[in-house]
PLY file of the C-alpha trace (Angstrom):
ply
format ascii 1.0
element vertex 185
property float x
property float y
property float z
element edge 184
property int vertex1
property int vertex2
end_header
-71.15 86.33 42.18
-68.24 83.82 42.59
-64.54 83.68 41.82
-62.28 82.49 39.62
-58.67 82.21 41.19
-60.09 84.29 43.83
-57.26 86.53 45.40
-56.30 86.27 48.71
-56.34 89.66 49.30
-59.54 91.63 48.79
-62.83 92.92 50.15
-65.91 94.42 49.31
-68.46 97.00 50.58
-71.61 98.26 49.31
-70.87 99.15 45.58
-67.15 98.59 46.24
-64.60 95.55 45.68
-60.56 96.18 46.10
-58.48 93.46 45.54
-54.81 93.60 45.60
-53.88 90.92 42.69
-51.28 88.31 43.27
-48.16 88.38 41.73
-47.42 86.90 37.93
-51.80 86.23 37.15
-52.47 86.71 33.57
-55.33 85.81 31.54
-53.51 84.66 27.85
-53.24 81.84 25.08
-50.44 81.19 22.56
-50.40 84.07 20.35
-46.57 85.58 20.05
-45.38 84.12 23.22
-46.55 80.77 22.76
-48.19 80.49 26.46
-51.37 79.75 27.86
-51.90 81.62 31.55
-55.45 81.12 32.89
-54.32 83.04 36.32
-55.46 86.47 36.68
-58.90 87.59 38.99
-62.20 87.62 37.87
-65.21 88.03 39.86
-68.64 86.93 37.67
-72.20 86.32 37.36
-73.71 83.44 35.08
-75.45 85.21 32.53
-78.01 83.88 29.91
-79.46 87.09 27.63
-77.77 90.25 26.50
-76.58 92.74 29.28
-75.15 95.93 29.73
-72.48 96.00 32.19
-70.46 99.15 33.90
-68.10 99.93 36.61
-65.32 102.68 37.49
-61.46 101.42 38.02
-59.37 103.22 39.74
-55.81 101.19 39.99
-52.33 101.95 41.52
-50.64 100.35 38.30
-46.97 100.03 38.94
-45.65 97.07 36.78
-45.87 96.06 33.04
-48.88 94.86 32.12
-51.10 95.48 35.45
-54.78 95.39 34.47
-58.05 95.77 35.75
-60.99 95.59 33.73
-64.43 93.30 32.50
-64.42 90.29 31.24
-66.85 87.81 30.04
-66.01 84.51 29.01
-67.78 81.27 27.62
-64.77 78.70 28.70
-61.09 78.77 29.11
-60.62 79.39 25.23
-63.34 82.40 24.58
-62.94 85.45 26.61
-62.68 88.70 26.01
-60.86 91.04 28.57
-61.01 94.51 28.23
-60.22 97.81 30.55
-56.66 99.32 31.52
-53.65 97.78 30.82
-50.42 99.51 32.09
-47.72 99.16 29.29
-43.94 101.30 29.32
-45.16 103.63 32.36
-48.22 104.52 30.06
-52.15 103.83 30.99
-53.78 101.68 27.90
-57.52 101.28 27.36
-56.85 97.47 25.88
-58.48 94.40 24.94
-58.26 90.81 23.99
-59.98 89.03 22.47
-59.64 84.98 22.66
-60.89 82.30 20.40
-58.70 79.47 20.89
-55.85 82.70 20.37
-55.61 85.61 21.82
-55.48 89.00 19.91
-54.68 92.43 21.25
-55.54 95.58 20.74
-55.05 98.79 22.82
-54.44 102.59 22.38
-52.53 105.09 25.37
-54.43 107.45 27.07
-52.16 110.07 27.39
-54.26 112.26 30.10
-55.61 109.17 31.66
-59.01 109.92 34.04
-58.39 109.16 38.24
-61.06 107.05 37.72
-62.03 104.80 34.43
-65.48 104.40 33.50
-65.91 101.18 31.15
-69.19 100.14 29.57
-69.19 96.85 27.98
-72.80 95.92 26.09
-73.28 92.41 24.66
-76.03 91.97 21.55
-76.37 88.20 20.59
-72.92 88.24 18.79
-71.57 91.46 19.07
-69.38 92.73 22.16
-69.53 96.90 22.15
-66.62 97.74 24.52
-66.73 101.65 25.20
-65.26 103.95 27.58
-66.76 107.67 29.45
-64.25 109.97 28.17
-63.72 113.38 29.83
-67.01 114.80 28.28
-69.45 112.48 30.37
-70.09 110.51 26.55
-69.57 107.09 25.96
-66.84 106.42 23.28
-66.81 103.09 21.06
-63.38 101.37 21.13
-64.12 98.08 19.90
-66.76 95.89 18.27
-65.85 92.15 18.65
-67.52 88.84 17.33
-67.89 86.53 20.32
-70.36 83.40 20.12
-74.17 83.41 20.94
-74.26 80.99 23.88
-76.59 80.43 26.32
-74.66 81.00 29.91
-71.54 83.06 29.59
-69.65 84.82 32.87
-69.07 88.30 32.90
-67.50 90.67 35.68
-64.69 92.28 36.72
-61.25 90.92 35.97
-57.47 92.06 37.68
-54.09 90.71 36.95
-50.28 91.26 37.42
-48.54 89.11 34.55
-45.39 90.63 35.60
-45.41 92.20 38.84
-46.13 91.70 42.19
-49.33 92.87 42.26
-50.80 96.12 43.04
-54.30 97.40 44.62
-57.39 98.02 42.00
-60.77 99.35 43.54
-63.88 98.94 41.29
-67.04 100.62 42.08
-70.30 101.12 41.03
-70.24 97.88 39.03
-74.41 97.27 37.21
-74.75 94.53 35.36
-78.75 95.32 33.28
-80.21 92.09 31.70
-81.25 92.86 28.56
-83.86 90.93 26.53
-81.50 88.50 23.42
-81.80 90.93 20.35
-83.49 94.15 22.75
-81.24 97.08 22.21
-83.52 99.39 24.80
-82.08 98.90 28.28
0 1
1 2
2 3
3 4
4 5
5 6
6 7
7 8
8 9
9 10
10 11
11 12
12 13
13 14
14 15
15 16
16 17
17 18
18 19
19 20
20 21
21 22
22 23
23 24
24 25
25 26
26 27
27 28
28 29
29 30
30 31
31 32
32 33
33 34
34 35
35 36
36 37
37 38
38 39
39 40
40 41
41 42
42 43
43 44
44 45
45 46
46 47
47 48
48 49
49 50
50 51
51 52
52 53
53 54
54 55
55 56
56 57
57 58
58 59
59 60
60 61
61 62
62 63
63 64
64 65
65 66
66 67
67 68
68 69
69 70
70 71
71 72
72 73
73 74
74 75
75 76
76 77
77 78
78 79
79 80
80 81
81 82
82 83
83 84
84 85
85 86
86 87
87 88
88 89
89 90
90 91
91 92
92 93
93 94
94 95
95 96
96 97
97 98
98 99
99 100
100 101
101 102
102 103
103 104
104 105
105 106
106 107
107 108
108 109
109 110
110 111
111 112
112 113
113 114
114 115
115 116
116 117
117 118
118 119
119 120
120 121
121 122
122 123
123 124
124 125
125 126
126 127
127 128
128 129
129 130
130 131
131 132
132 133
133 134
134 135
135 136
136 137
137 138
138 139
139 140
140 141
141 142
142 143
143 144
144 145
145 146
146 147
147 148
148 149
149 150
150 151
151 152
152 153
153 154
154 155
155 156
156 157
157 158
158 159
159 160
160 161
161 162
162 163
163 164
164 165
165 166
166 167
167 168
168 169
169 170
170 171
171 172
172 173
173 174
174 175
175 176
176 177
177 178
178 179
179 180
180 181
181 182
182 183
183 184
């Protein structure tokens, strides 16, 4: 796995990575606030087929907009991120999704888990983002188009857009290959 905008503070052991993001990272382009921020954390593989890809979160979210999450991404202008996003004091599952703009989409979790499971499955076209809710059973939050190409990164992404950062721990992150158009894995 490598880095891009690789923190300066993190570490990793066994199934575990923390980082503690640096302050004002973001991952966003243009839409309502007319920016482009390329900034935040992610951590990758180069990956060429359809894949299945998990890990638990667990953040100490203190400022608006702290996230933690996976991402995959084809270039700087189509990415998807998607996981926690803190917003008003309030834990959102969120995610964006970025073709030359950047859309957003998230819903409060109002009894938020101590630690957030995130599945994110990837079938030529189609991006399945789900999350384990408090029943051990995989919930669908979004479905989003993002292009068939042959390498795209995927991994775990962090950022602080307007804090000064804060610790995430992910763990048990599995990243299962999956054969383009093979929906057993």
């Amino acid at each position: 796995m490598e880095w891009l905008n690789e923190p300066s503070n993190w570490s990793h052991s066994d199934q575990r990575i923390i980082v503690t993001t640096a302050p004002k990272t973001d991952f966003w382009r243009m839409t309502h606030y007319g920016f482009i921020r390329d900034s935040g954390h992610f951590y990758f593989d180069q990956v060429s087929t359809d894949f299945v890809v998990d890990v638990q979160i667990k953040g100490n979210y203190k400022d608006l907009y702290d996230q933690a999450g996976i991402m995959i991404r084809a270039d700087e202008k189509h990415w998807i991120k998607t996981g926690i996003e803190y917003v008003d004091g309030v834990q959102n599952l969120s995610a964006v999704v970025t073709h030359n703009y950047s859309d957003w989409s998230f819903t409060p979790l109002l009894n938020p888990p101590n630690i957030f499971q995130l599945r994110v499955e990837r079938c030529q076209e189609a991006i399945h983002i789900a999350y384990l809710d408090e029943y051990d059973r995989y919930v669908p939050f979004r479905m989003a188009y993002f292009p068939v190409k042959q390498d795209i990164q995927v991994g775990m992404m962090c950022a602080s857009p307007q804090g000064n950062g804060y610790e995430v721990i992910f763990d048990d992150y599995k990243l299962t290959k999956k054969a383009i158009g093979n929906d057993e894995y």
